[in-house]
VEXMI-381072 format. One line per field, with one value per residue: residue number from 1; z, y, x of N, C-alpha, C, O, CB in turn; residue in one letter. Coordinates in steps of 0.1 Angstrom, whole numbers. Last residue first. Glycine has a CB too. Example, Ala and Ser with C-alpha at 12.3 -4.5 7.8 and 13.67 -1.06 7.14 Angstrom:
2
num (2;1) .
n.z (71;78) .
n.y (-22;-57) .
n.x (128;132) .
ca.z (71;78) .
ca.y (-11;-45) .
ca.x (137;123) .
c.z (79;78) .
c.y (0;-33) .
c.x (129;132) .
o.z (80;85) .
o.y (11;-33) .
o.x (134;142) .
cb.z (57;90) .
cb.y (-6;-45) .
cb.x (141;113) .
residuo (S;A) .
END
This chain:
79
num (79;78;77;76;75;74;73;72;71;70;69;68;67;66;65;64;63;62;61;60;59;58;57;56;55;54;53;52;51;50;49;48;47;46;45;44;43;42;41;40;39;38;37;36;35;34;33;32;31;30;29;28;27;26;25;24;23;22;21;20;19;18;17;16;15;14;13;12;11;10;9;8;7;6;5;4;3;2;1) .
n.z (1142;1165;1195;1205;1225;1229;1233;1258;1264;1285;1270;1244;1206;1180;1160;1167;1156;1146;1135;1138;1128;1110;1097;1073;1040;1039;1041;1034;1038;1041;1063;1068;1085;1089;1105;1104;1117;1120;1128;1141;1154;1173;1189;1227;1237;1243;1225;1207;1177;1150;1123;1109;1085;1079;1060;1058;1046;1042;1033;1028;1018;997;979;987;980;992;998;1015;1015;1027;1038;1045;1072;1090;1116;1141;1162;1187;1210) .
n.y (967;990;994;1025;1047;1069;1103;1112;1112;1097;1074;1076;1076;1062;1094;1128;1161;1192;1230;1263;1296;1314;1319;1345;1355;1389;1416;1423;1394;1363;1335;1301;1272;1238;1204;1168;1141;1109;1077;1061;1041;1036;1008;1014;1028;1038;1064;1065;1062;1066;1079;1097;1102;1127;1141;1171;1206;1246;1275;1314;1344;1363;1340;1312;1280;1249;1213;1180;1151;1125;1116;1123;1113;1116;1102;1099;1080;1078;1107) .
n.x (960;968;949;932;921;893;889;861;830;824;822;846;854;871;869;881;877;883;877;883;878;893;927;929;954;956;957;927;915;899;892;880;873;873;871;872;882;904;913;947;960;994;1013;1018;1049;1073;1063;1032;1030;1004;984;957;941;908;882;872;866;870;864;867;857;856;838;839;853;856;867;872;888;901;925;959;978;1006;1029;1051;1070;1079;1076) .
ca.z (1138;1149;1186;1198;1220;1232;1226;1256;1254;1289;1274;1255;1220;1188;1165;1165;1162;1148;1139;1134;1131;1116;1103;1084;1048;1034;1048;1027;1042;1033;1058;1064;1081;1087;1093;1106;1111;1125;1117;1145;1142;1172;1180;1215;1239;1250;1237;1221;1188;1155;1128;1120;1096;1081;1074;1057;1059;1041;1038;1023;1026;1009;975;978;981;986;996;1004;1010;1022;1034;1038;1055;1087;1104;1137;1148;1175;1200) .
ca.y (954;987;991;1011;1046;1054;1091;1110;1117;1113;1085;1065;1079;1059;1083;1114;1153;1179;1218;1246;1284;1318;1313;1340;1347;1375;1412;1433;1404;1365;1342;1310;1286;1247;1218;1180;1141;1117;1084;1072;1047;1036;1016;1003;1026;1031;1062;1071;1054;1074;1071;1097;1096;1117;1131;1161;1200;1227;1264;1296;1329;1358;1361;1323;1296;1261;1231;1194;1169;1124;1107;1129;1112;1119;1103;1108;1081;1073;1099) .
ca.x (961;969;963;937;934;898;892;875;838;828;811;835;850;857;865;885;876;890;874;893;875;884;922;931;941;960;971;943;914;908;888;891;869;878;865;877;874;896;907;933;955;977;1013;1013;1036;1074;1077;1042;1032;1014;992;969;941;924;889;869;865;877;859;869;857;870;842;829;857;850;870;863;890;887;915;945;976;992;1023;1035;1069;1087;1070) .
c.z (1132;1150;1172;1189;1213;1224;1230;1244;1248;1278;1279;1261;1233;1200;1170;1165;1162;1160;1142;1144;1127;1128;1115;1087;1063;1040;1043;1030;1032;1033;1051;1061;1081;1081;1098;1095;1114;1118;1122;1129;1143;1159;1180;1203;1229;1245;1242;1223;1194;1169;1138;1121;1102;1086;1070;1065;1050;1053;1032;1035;1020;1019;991;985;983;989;988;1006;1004;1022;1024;1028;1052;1073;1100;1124;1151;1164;1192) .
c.y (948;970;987;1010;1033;1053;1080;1102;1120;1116;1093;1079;1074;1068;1065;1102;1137;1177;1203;1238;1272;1306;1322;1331;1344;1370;1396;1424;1408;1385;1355;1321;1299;1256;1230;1191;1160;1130;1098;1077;1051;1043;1021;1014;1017;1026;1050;1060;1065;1062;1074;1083;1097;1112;1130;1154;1185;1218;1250;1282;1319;1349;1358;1335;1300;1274;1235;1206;1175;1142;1109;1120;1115;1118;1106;1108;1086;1077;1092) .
c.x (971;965;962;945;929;904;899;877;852;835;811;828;847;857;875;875;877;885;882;886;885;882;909;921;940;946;967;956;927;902;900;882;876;873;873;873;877;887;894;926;944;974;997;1012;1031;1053;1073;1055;1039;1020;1006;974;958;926;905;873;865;872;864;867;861;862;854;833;842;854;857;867;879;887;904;935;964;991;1007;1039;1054;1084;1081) .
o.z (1129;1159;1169;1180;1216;1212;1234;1241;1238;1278;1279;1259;1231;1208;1163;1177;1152;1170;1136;1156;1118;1138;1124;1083;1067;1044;1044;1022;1026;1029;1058;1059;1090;1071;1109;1083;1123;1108;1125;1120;1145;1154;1185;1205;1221;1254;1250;1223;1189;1171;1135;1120;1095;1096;1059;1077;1038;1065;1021;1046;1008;1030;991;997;980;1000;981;1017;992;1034;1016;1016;1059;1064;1106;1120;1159;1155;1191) .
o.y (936;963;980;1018;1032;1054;1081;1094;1127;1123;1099;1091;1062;1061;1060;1102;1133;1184;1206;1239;1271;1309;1330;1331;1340;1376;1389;1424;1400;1389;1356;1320;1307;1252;1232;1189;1164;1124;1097;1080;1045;1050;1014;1025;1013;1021;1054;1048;1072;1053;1082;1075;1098;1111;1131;1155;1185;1221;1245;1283;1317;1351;1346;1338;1292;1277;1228;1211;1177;1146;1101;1117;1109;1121;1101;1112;1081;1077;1097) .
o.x (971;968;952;948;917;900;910;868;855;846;801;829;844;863;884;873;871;885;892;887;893;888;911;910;950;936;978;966;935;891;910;870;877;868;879;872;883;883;882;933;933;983;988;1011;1039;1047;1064;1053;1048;1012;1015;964;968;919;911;869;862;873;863;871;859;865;858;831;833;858;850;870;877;886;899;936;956;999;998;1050;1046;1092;1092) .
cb.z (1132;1142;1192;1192;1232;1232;1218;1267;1254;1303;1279;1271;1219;1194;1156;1174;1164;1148;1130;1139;1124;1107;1107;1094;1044;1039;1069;1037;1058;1017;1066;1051;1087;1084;1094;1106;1114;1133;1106;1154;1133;1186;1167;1218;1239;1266;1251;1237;1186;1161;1118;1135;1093;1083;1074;1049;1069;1041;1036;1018;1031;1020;980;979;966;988;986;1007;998;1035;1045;1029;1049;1092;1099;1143;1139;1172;1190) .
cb.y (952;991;979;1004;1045;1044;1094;1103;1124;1117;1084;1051;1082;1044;1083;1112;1158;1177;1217;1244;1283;1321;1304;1349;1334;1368;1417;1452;1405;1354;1344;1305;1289;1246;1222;1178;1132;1120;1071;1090;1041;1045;1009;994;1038;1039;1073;1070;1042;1091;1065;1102;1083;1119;1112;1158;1204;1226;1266;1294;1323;1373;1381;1321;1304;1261;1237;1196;1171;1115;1103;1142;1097;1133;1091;1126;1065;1061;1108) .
cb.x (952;987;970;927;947;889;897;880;835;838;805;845;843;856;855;894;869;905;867;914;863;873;934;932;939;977;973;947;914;907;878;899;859;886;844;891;860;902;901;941;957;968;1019;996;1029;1083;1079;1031;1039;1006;994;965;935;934;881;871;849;897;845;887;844;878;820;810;867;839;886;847;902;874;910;950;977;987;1027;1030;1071;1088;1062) .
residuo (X;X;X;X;X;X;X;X;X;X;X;X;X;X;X;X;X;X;X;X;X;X;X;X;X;X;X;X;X;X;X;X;X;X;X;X;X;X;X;X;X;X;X;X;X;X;X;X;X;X;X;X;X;X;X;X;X;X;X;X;X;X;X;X;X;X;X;X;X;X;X;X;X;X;X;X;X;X;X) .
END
């Protein structure tokens, strides 16, 4: 890579008694080696849960838009 950057678009949380829950968007920016720059805004949840030893990861959601129809993400260049 030359360059991964991520920046936090859009943040929800909740607790109740040891669960916790975050989900929103970001976005990525990033260029491969030799590739067109791309910017991704993708979308994402999460489910914690909080035991004697701390918190663990239950669940991790991410997914990107645009897609095509075998559901791959379609790359595009920054404008």
């Amino acid at each position: 890579m030359d360059y991964y950057r991520v920046s936090a678009d859009e943040l929800h949380t909740d607790v109740v008694g040891d669960v916790g829950l975050a989900c929103g968007f970001y976005t990525e920016e990033f260029q491969r080696k030799g590739g067109t720059p791309e910017r991704v805004r993708a979308r994402f949840s999460n489910a914690w849960q909080r035991d004697a030893s701390g918190w663990h990861l239950l669940t991790y959601h991410r997914d990107a838009q645009p897609f095509d129809s075998a559901g791959r993400y379609l790359p595009a260049a920054v404008p």
